[in-house]
N, C-alpha and C positions, 0 to 999 in steps of 0.2 A: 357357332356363335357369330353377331354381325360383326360388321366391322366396325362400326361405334363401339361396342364391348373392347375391342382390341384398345381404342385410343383411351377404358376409362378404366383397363384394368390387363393389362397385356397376361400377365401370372398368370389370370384365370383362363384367358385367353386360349393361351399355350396349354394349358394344364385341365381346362374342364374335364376334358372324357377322363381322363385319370383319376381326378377328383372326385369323381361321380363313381368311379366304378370300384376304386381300390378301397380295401381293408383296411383299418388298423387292425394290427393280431393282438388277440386277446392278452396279450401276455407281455406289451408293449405299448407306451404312451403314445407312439406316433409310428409314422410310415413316412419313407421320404427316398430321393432318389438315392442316397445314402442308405439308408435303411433296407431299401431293394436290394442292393449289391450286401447289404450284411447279410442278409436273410439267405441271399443265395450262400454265402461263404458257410453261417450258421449251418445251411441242409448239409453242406459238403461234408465241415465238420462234424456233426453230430456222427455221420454216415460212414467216415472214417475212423473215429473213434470208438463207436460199437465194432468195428470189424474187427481192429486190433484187439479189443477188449474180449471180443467172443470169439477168438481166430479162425473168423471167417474171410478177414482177409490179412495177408503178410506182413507180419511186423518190419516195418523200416529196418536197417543194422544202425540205430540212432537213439546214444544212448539216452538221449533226452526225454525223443517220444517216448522211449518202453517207463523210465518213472514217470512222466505223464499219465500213463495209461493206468501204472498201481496207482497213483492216486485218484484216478476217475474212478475205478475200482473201488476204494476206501468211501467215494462219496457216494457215490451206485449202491451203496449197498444198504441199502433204508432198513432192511433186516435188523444189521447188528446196529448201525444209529441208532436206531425203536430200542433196541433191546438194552445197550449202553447206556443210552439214555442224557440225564444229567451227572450219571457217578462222576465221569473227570471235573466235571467244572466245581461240584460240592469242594472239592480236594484242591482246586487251584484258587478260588474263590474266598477260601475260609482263611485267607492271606489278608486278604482285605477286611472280614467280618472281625478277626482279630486283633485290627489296629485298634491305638487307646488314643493316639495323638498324632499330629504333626511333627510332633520330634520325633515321634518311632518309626515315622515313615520317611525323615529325613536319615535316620540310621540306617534305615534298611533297603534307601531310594535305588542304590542301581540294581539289586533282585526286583524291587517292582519293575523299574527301566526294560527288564530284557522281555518282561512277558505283556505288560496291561501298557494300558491305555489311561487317557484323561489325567495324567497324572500333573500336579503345578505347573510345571515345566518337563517340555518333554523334548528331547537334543536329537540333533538327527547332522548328518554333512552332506552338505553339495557346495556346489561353484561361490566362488566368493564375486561379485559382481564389478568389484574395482580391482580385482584382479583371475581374472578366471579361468585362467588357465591353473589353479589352484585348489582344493577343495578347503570348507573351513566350516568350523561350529555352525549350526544355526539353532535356535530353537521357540518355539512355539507352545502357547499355553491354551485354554480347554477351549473347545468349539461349543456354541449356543446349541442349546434342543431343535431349533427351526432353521430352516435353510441360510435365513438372512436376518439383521438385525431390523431393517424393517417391518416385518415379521409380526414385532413387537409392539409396532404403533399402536394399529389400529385393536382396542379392545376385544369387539365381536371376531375379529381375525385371528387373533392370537391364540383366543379361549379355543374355538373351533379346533385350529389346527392341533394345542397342547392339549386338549381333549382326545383326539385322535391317537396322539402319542402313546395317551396315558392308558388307554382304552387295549392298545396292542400290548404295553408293559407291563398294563396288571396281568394278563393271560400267563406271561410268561416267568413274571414272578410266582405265582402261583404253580407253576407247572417248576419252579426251582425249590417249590417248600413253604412258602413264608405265606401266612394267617394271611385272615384280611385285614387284622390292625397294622400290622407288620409293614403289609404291601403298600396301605393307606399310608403310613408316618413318611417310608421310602421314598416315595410318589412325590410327596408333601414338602420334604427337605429339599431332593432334588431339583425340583423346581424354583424354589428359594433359592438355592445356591443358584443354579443359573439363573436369575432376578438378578442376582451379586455382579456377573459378568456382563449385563448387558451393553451397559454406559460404555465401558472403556472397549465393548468387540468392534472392531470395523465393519462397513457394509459392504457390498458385493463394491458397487461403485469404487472404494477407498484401493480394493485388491483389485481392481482390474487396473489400476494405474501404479503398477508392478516394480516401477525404479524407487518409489517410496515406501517398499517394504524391507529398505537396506538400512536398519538403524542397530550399526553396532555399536556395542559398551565392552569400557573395558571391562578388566577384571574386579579393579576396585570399585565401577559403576555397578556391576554386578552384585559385589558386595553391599553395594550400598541400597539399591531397591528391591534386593530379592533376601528380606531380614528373615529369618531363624530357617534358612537352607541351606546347606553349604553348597551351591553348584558348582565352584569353580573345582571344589574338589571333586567333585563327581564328576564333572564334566571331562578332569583331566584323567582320571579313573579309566573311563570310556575309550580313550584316545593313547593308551599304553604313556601315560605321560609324559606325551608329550608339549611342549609350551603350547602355552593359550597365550594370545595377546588380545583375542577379541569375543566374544559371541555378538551373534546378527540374530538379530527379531524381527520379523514381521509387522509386531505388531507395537509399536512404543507407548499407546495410550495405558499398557498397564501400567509402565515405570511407578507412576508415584501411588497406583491403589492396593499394586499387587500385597502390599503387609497390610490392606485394610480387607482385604479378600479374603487371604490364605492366614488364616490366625486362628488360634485354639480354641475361639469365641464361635466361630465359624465351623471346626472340625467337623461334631456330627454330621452338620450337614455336606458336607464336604465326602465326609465317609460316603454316607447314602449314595450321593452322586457317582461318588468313585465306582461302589458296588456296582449300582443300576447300569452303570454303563458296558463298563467292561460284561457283563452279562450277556446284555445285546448283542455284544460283539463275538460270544461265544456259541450264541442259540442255531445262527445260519448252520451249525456244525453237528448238530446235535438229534433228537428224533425228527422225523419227515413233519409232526404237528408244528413242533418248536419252530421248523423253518421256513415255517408258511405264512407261520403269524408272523414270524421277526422282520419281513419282508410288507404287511400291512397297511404302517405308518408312509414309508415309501410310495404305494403304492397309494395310496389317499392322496398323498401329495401329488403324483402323476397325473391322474386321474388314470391308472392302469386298473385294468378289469381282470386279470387272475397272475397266482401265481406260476411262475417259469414250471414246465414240466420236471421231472424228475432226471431226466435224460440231459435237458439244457442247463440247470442247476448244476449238478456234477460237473456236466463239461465247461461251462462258465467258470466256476470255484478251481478246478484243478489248473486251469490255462491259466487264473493268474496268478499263477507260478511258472509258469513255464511257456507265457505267449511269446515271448523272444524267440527262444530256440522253436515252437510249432510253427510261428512264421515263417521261418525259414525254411524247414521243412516244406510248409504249405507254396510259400513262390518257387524256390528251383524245383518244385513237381508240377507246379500249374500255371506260371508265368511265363510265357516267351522271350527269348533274349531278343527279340526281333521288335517286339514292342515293348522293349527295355532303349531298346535305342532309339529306335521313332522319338519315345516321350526323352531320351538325353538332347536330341538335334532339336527338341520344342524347348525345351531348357535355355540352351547355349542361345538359339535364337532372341529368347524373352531378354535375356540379359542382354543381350546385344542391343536391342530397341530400349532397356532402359538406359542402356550407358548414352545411345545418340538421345536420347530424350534431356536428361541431364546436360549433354555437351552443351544442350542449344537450351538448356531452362532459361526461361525470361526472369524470372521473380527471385534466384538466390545469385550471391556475388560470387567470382571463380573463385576466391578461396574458399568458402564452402561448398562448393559444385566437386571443386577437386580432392576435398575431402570424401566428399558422398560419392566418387568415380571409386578413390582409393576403397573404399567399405564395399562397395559392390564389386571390383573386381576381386576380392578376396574372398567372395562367397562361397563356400562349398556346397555341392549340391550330391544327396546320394541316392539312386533308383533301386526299387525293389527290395533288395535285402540287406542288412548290414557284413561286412569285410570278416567284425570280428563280436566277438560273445564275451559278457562278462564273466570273469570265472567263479564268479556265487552259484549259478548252475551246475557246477562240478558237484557243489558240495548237501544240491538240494536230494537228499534220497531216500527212500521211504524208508521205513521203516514197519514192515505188514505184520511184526507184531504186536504194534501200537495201538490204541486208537486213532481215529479221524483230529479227535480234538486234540492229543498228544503231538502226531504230526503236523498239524499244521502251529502249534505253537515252537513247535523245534525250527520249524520252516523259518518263522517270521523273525525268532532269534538269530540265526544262520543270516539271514540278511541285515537283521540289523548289526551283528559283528563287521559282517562283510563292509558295510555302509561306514564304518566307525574308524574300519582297518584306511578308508581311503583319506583322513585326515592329512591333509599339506602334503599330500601325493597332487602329482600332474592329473589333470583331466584328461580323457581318453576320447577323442571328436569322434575317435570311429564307433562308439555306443551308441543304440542307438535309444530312444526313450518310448517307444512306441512299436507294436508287434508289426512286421508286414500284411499281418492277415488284416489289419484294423485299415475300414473304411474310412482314412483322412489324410491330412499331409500335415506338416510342422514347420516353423522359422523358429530354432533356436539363437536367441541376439545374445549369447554369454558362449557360444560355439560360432557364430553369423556361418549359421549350416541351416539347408532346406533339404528336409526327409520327405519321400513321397514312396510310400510301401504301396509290395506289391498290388494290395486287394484293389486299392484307387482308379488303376488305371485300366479300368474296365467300363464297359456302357453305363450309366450315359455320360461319361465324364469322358471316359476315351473308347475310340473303336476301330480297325484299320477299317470297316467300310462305309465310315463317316464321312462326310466331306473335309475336306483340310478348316473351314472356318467353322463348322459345327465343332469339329475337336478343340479349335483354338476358344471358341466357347465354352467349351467344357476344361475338360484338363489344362488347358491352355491361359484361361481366367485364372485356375486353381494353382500352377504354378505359379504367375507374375502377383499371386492375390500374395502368396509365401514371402516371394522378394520385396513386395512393398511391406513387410511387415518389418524390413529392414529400415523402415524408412517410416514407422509411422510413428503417433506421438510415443511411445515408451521405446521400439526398438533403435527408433534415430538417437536414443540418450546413450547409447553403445556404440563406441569408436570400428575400427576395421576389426581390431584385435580381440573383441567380443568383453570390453571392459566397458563399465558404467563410468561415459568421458565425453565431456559438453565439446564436440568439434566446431560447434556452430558459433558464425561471429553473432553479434546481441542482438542487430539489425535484421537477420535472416532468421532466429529465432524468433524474434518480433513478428515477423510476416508468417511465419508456418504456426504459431499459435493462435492467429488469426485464423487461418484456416481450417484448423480445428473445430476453433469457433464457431464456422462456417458450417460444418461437416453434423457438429452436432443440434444446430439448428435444422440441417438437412431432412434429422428422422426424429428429433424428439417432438414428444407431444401426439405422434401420428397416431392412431386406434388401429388396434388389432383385433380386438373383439368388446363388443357392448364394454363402453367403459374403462377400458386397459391398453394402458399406451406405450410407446413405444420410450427408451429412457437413451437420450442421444450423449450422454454422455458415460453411461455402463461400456454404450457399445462404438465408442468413437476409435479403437484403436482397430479394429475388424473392421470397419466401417470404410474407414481411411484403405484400408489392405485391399476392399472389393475396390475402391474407388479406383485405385492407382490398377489395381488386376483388370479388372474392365478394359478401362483404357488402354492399357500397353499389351494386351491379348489382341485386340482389336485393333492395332496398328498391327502386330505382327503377322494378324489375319490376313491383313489389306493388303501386305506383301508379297500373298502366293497368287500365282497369275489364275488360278480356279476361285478367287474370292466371292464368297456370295452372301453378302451382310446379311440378307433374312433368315438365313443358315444360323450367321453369328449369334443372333439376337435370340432365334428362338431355342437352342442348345442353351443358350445363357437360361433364360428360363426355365428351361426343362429339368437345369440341373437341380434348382431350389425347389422344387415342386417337395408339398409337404401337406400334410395330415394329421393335426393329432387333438385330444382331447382339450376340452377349455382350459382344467385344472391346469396341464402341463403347458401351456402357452402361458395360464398365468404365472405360474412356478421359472417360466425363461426370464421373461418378463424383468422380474425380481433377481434374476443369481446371473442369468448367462451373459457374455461381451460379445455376441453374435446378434446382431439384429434378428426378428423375424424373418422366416425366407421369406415371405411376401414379401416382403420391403425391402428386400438384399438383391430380391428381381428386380420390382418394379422402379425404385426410387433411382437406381444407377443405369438404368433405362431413360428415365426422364431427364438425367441428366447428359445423355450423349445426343448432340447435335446431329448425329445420324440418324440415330434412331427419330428423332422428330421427323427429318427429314423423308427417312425411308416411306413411314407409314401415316405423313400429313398429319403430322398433330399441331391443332391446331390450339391459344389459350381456351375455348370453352372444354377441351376434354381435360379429363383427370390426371392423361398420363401427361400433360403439360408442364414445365417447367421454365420462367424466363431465361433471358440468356443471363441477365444480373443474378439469378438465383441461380445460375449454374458454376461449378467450379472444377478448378484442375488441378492436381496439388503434384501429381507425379506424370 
C-alpha cells in the first residue's frame, strides 16, 4: 500500500495482506488476532482430547481431566443422544406443563430454582460491591428474546430478527411433540409476555455502566414490590437460613411493574414462556438435529455460516465445566516459566510508569493523586495459571450411567448449591474467573486484581523474538490497558480495597467526567460499515482502558535503550487486526463495551503526538487529529 493509505487508514495499512488473504472459518463470525491464538489452542485441544478419549495418547494422573473426558464422551456420543432423544426433558419439562398458577409455582419455587431457568426471579451470590470482600444475594429477573432492548425499536428489525427466532423454535417444538396449534399459541404467548418486559429491561448501554446495577432492597422492600411471592423466604431457604438484610438487583426499573407483569392475569402467558425457554436450553443436549437447529437463531444473529463440528461441540460443552482445572493443565504443560516472567518484569514496569505518571499528573489535586497511588499500589497482578481451585470441581462427577441431559442438570445444581453455600463467606482473590487456556486478560475492581492466563501471552501479543517495543505494543498495551481499568469511569468508583467508595474530591471528579465526555465524543457517531456507527458511550469505559494502555505501554516502551516506535505502532495495530461478517459487527455494534478494532487501532493512533509525528500526518489525512481534539486522561 502507498504511503498516503498509511496517513488515511493505518489498520488497513498494517493489516491489508492479512485482510485480503485470511479466512473467517465457517463455523465462526470472525477471525482476529485473538481468534488466531484460539484456533491454534482450539487444534491443540481438540487433539488432546480425542487422544485421551481414544487412548491414543496418556491420560494425565489428573483427576479433573479423566471426568472431563467422560463427559466429552457423554456429548461424543450423538449415537445414544439420537437414540435418547427427548425422553429426559418430556419428564423434566412436564413440571412446567403442569403448573395452574403462580401460586403453585410460588409453593413449589425452590424445586424450580435448582433446575430451570427464566423463572420471576432468579437468586444467585457473588461480591457485594460496597463491601466485597463478602459475598451477598443477588438476583435477576427474565432476559428479553433479542440481544438488546434496542432490538425492539425499530419495527422491520424486530419482526426480522423474532421471525428468525421463531422460525428455529417452532422446529424444535415440534421435534418435542406439540401440533401446529399448540406450537402457534406457545410462540404467540411468549412473545407477548416478552412485549410485558420490554419497557422496564435495560439496554446494553444502562449494564455497561456497572456501579449502577447495585440497587439493594431490603427485605420489607422486597416485600413490598415483589406481591404474591414469598422471596425472602425462599431466598433464605437457599442460604441455610441464614440472615438476609439485603437483596441487590441489577436491575430497579422492575420495582414498581414487577406485580403488573407476574399476575394470574398474565400466567398462561408466562407459562408458555417459562416452557419455551427452558426447552432451548435443554435441546443443545439432546439428538445431533435438535442441536443444530438450537444453535440457528445464534447463528443468524452472527452472521455465522454452519454449525460447530461434532468434535468442537462436545469439547466446547464439556470444558464449560471444567475450563478452570483444563487450563491449568493446558499452561504448566505448554507455558514457559521463562515467559511467565518476562511478561511479570512488563507488569512491575507498567505500574511503575503509572505510579511516576500520577506522581507528576497536571489535572487531579494530591489528595486525589494520593488516593489513586494508594489503589494502584495495591493491585494485584496473577500470570498464567491460578494458586488455587474452587472446590465445586471436586464434586463435578459423572455419572456414565445417566444421561447427557441428566448429568448435566446435576452438574448445574452442584454449582448452584456450591454458589448458595458461599453466602456471607470471605471472598477468595486467589479464583480465578476465567480459564488460562482463554485468549484474554481481566481487571477485576471488587478484587482490584489483573489476570492474564496463560494462552494471551503468545504471538502476536507477546513473543521472546519480538523486539522489546513491538511486545510493549502488544502485551504491553494489553497489560497497562487492565490497569487503567483501574482507573476508568466505572472502575475509579472502587476504592484500593475493591469497595464501590467515591475517593475523588468533587472538583477532580468534575474534570475526569469531563473527559469522559471527551473520550466519548472521540468514537461516537464514527461508521463502521454503510450506515452503522460506532456508540461512544456503550464503549467509553474500554475505550478509556486503551487510552491510558496506549499511552503508558509507550512510555514504558521509550524506556528500553532498543526502542523502536515503528515497531510500537505497528504491533499496536497488528494486534486488532479483525475480520468478521456485517451481521456480527452489527450485533457489537448494539451489546459489546469494546469499540470496533478498527477504531481501538486507528483512533488511539491519531491521538498520540508521536504517531503524527513518526509518519507526517498531516490535517488533510484521515489519520489526523488536532492537538485540541487530542487528550490524556492517564
Amino acid at each position: 500500500m502507498s504511503k498516503n493509505s498509511l496517513k488515511n487508514d493505518f489498520f488497513n495499512y498494517i493489516n491489508q495482506e492479512w485482510l485480503e488473504k485470511t479466512q473467517i472459518p465457517s463455523d465462526r463470525p470472525a477471525i482476529s488476532g485473538f481468534g488466531e491464538l484460539d484456533l491454534a489452542i482450539e487444534k491443540l485441544t481438540i487433539d488432546l482430547t480425542l487422544g485421551f478419549a481414544d487412548g491414543s495418547k496418556q491420560m494425565p494422573n489428573d483427576k479433573y481431566i479423566k471426568e472431563y473426558i467422560k463427559l466429552f464422551k457423554k456429548f461424543y456420543d450423538a449415537e445414544q443422544r439420537n437414540k435418547i432423544s427427548y425422553e429426559p426433558v418430556h419428564k423434566i419439562l412436564s413440571k412446567i406443563e403442569k403448573l395452574s398458577s403462580f401460586e403453585e409455582l410460588n409453593k413449589n419455587y425452590l424445586e424450580f430454582q435448582k433446575y430451570f431457568s427464566y423463572l420471576p426471579v432468579d437468586f444467585g451470590v457473588a461480591e457485594d460491591m460496597k463491601n466485597s470482600k463478602i459475598n451477598v444475594l443477588w438476583a435477576e429477573t427474565p432476559n428479553l428474546i433479542l440481544p438488546d432492548k434496542t432490538d425492539y425499536e425499530n419495527v422491520e428489525n424486530r419482526d426480522k430478527k423474532l421471525n428468525a427466532w421463531k422460525s428455529m423454535t417452532r422446529k424444535l417444538l415440534n421435534k418435542y411433540g406439540k401440533n401446529d396449534l399448540e406450537i402457534e399459541k406457545l410462540l404467540e404467548d411468549t412473545i407477548k409476555f416478552d412485549s410485558l418486559l420490554i419497557e422496564s429491561a435495560k439496554n446494553s448501554v444502562e449494564y455497561a455502566q456497572y456501579t449502577k446495577l447495585y440497587n439493594p432492597l431490603t427485605p420489607n422492600e422486597v416485600k413490598k414490590y415483589f406481591v404474591g411471592f414469598d422471596f425472602m423466604s425462599h431466598a433464605s431457604k437457599l442460604v441455610q437460613n441464614k440472615e438476609i438484610d439485603k437483596i441487590i438487583f441489577p436491575n430497579e426499573k422492575i420495582f414498581p411493574v414487577f406485580k403488573d407483569i407476574f399476575n394470574e392475569h398474565n400466567f398462561e402467558l408466562y407459562k408458555s414462556a417459562f416452557l419455551v425457554f427452558n426447552l432451548l436450553k435443554l435441546t443443545p443436549y439432546l439428538d445431533e438435529e435438535s442441536r443444530i437447529i438450537s444453535g440457528e437463531f445464534s447463528r443468524f444473529l452472527s452472521g455465522t455460516k454452519e454449525a460447530k463440528s461434532l468434535t468442537k461441540y462436545a469439547m466446547n460443552s464439556s470444558l464449560s465445566y471444567y475450563s478452570i482445572p483444563f487450563g491449568i493443565y493446558y499452561a504448566k504443560t505448554y507455558f514457559g516459566e521463562e515467559n511467565k516472567r518476562e511478561v511479570e518484569k512488563m507488569i512491575q514496569e507498567m505500574i511503575q510508569v503509572y505510579k511516576e505518571r500520577l506522581e507528576t499528573n497536571s489535572w487531579l489535586e494530591p489528595q486525589t493523586i494520593e488516593k489513586a497511588l494508594e489503589k494502584l499500589n495495591k493491585i494485584e497482578y496473577m500470570v498464567a495459571y491460578p494458586e488455587e481451585l474452587q472446590p465445586v470441581y471436586d464434586h463435578l462427577i459423572v455419572d456414565e450411567d445417566k444421561s447427557l441431559v441428566e448429568n448435566v442438570l446435576e452438574f448445574n445444581s452442584i454449582r448452584n448449591e456450591f454458589n448458595f453455600k458461599k453466602y456471607l463467606e470471605e471472598t477468595n482473590p486467589k479464583y480465578w474467573s476465567m480459564s488460562p487456556a482463554t485468549v484474554n486478560a481481566y481487571y477485576n475492581p471488587m478484587k482490584n486484581h489483573i489476570v492474564f492466563p496463560a494462552a494471551i501471552l503468545s504471538y502476536p501479543f507477546y513473543s521472546p523474538k519480538n523486539s522489546s517495543a513491538a511486545n510493549f505494543g502488544g502485551i504491553g498495551a494489553v497489560i497497562a490497558h487492565e490497569i487503567s481499568h483501574a482507573f476508568d469511569n466505572n472502575g475509579s468508583q472502587f476504592d484500593s480495597e475493591g469497595n464501590l467508595n467515591n475517593w475523588w474530591t468533587e472538583n477532580d471528579l468534575e474534570k475526569f467526567n469531563k473527559k469522559i465526555e471527551h473520550i466519548i465524543r472521540l468514537f461516537d457517531g464514527r461508521e463502521v460499515i454503510s450506515g452503522e456507527k460506532c456508540n461512544g458511550t456503550l464503549t467509553a469505559s474500554e475505550n478509556i482502558a486503551d487510552c491510558g494502555g496506549f499511552q503508558c505501554a509507550y512510555e514504558a516502551a521509550s524506556r528500553r535503550s532498543d526502542f523502536n516506535r515503528k515497531d510500537f505502532f505497528e504491533s499496536w495495530a497488528r494486534i486488532w487486526r479483525f475480520k468478521s461478517s456485517d451481521e456480527y459487527i452489527k450485533l457489537l455494534l448494539s451489546t459489546d463495551v469494546h469499540a470496533p478494532a478498527k477504531l481501538r487501532a486507528n483512533v488511539h493512533l491519531m491521538n498520540s503526538p508521536q504517531f503524527q509525528e513518526e509518519y507526517g500526518i498531516s490535517e488533510n489525512d484521515q489519520m489526523y487529529l488536532s492537538k485540541d481534539e487530542m487528550l490524556e486522561i492517564w
